[in-house]
C-alpha positions, 0 to 999 in steps of 0.5 A: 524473465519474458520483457513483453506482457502477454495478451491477458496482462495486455488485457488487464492493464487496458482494462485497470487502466480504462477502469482508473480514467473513467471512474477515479479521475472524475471524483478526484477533484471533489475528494482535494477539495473536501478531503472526503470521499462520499460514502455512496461514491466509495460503493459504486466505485466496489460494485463497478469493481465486483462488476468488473470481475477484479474485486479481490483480484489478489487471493486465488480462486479458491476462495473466489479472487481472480486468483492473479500471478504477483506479476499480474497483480503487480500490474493491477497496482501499477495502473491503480497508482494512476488514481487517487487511493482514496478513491481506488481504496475501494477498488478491493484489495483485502490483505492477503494475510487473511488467507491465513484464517482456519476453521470459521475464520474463513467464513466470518472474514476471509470469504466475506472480504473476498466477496465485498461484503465486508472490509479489513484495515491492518493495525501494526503501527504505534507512537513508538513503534513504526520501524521497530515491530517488537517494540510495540507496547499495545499487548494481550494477556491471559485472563480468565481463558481470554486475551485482554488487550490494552494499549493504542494503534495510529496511522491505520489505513482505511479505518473509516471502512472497516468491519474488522481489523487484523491487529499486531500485539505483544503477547509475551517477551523472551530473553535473549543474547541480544536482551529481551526480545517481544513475542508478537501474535496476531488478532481478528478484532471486530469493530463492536467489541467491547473495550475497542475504540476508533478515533480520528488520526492525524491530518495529513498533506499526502493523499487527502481522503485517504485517512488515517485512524487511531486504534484504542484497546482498553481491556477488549477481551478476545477468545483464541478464536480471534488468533491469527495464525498461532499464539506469539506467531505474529512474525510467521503469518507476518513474513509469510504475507505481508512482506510483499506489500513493499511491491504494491508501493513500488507499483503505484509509485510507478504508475503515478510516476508516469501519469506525473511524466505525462503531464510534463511531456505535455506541458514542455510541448504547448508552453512557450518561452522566448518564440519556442516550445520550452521541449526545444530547451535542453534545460527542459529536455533533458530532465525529460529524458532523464525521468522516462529513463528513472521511471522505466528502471523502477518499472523492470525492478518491480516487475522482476521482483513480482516474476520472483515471487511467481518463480518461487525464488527469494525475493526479498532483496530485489524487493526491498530495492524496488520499493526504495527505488521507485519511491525516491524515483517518484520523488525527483519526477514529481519534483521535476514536473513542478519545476518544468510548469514552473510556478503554476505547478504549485497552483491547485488549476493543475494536479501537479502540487497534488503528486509532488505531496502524495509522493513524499508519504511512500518512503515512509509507509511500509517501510522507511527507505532506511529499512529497505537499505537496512534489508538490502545490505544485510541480504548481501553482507549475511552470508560473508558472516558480517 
């Protein structure tokens, strides 16, 4: 692994970065205060992006992305964390699972959400179903040459926006040593399908404007046309893409760590307490140091873990332990930058309350930090048979 970035990943990161200062942080007030991004401001911020070339930067340029490495893209969502995701929402990244589509699923969503002209949501979450993927109740079956689904989805990302969904279902469940296992396939579902219905989800402390949605199927009929992948397939398209999101986590959390870690080098320089800069505290200092050292070991795990994937060596360990590292890590800087602004770090005149709530989400989403030791520690206890 080179530790020095090339001039084009010098580029981007100056570009991405300059792109985040001067279109995100302005709006990001208005979207704290009313919980809201407006809808005409969430279609500049995607022309600026198609403008800028970076619009679906992760899909090859095959089918017309930028056709970024992972350590690339890595690098992109490293700088977007810098921003508010409700805003940076619409600095396209369609899911990359699309690039499972075949036939006329490439021309009705794959190049249409590489293009802008359409956007995706990923639907997998349920009540009862977060960790547990195959024990998700919502399910499809055969009826009449169709798939008739029922059952519900929550905590679906970005809902508000979608044209279509990409949607996990139970579609069948075998018997196992271990009891009766789900099958699971995946679905393109449009927004107007008969028997389809998003409702509004939960209101949530961490990243305001950024909502999320509830999913409602109640006899939606869809053709094998709207299979992604293959029938009880689900899994296959499911490892194959989607795993690496847990990278985009562990990025952001970064990038947001070190605008966070900003903040507070510069507050400990211009605050003064009994006659000095409280920097000169080692009370003070020390938590400094101790977060730039944090912050840059959560930097190298997830870069490492992006250069696998581009080396086409597993990754999955080394994954799972950026995404837990660099999320917790991101939890003790922000709490540490509340602490060093002391009790104005709890008042809105500072965007410090605001990192210290967005952060407590990112152990949960894509993977509680439960999982991510769960996956690390089967990574290394499988092959001695335990």
């Amino acid at each position: 692994m080179q530790f020095g970035l090339s001039e084009e990943q010098d580029m981007i990161v100056s570009t991405v970065r300059s792109f985040v200062e001067n279109e995100i942080y302005p709006h990001e007030q208005l979207v704290e205060q009313t919980g809201d991004v407006p809808l005409e401001l969430g279609e500049e911020i995607k022309r600026k992006c198609l403008d800028l070339g970076f619009y679906a930067c992760n899909f090859p340029e095959e089918v017309g992305g930028a056709g970024l490495s992972h350590m690339d893209f890595t690098l992109v969502e490293r700088e977007l964390g810098r921003g508010s995701m409700a805003l940076t929402h619409f600095f396209g990244r369609p899911q990359n699972i699309l690039m499972a589509c075949e036939g006329d699923q490439r021309e009705r969503y794959l190049l249409p959400a590489v293009r802008g002209e359409k956007m995706d949501a990923l639907a997998m979450t349920e009540p009862d179903a977060g960790s547990d993927v195959r024990g998700m109740k919502c399910q499809a079956v055969r009826k009449g040459g169709d798939w008739v689904v029922t059952g519900s989805k929550h905590f679906i990302s970005g809902a508000e926006h979608a044209d279509f969904f990409i949607v996990f279902v139970a579609t069948g469940i075998d018997e196992t040593d271990k009891g009766p296992k789900k099958r699971i396939t995946c679905f393109l579902v449009d927004r107007d399908t008969p028997g389809f219905e998003v409702r509004d989800g939960y209101k949530s402390v961490s990243h305001r404007g950024y909502k999320n949605y509830s999913l409602y199927f109640d006899g939606c009929r869809l053709p094998d046309a709207q299979v992604l992948g293959r029938v009880d397939g689900g899994f296959e398209v499911m490892n194959e893409w989607l795993y690496a999101t847990r990278l985009t986590v562990a990025a952001m959390s970064v990038g947001r760590a070190r605008r966070c870690f900003d903040h507070a080098v510069s507050y400990a320089v211009d605050r003064r307490q009994f006659g000095q800069q409280i920097a000169k505290f080692q009370g003070v200092s020390f938590q400094i140091a101790d977060m730039i050292t944090e912050i840059d070991a959560a930097d190298w795990l997830t870069l490492a873990g992006a250069w696998r994937l581009d080396e086409g060596l597993p990754a999955n360990r080394e994954i799972a332990s950026a995404k837990l590292y660099a999320t917790e890590m991101l939890a003790r800087v922000t709490d540490a930058t509340l602490q060093i602004h002391g009790g104005m770090g709890l008042m809105d005149d500072f965007p410090i309350e605001r990192f210290w709530r967005d952060a407590r989400v990112e152990r949960i989403w894509d993977g509680t930090s439960e999982i991510q030791r769960h996956i690390i520690s089967r990574d290394l206890f499988r092959p001695l048979g335990a």
